[in-house]
N, C-alpha and C positions, 0 to 999 in steps of 0.2 A: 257547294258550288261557289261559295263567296270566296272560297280559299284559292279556285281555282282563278277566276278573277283578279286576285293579286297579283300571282302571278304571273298574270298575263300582261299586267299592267307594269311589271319589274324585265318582262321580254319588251314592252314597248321605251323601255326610259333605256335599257340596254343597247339597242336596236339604234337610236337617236344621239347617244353617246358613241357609237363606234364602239362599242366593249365587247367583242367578240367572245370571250370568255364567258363574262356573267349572262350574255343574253345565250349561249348553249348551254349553261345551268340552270337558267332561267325557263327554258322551254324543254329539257330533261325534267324537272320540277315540275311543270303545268303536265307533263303527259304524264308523269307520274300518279297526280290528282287526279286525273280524268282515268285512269285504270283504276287506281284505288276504288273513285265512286262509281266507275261499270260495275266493280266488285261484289258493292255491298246489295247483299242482298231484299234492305228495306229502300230502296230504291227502284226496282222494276218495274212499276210504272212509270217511270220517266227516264227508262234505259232506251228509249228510240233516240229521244231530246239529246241527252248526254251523249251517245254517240255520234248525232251528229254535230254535235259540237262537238267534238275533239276533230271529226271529218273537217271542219272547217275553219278549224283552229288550224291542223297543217294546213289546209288551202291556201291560207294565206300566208304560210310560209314561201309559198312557190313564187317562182319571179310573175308566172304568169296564172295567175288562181282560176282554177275552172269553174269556182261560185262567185269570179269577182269580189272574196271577203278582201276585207282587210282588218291589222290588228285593231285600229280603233272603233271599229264597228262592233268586233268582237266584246272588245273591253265593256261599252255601252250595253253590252245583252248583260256580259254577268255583273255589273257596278247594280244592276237591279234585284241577284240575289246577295249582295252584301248588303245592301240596304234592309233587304226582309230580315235579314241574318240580326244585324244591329237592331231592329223593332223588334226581334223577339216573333215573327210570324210564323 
């Protein structure tokens, strides 16, 4: 989950730069992470969470988000599993 956090964080510096390019690589990459870990099978307990985090990750691609997210709100939820990630929890 910290991986997928990154990259959402490289769709937000993308996004702020006008770099059309890296920020559609950027968020190809973040969905990728978030299929990857639908995928894995020691994660099912927290396959509701995951999904709807990736639900809301597009959401707030849309001009107009039907959860009201947006990316740095986003960002904020997973910089809390890099940090577990980095402590080792």
């Amino acid at each position: 989950m910290g991986n997928i956090g990154t990259e959402i964080g490289r769709v937000i510096r993308a996004k702020k730069q006008n770099d059309n390019v890296s920020f559609i690589n950027a968020v190809d990459r973040t969905l990728e992470l978030f299929d990857l870990t639908i995928s894995d099978r020691n994660r099912r307990g927290q396959l509701k969470e995951i999904v709807r985090a990736r639900e809301v990750f597009l959401d707030s691609l849309e001009e107009s988000p039907e959860y009201r997210s947006n990316l740095v709100e986003i960002d904020k939820y997973f910089m809390h599993f890099a940090m577990a990630a980095r402590l080792n929890l």
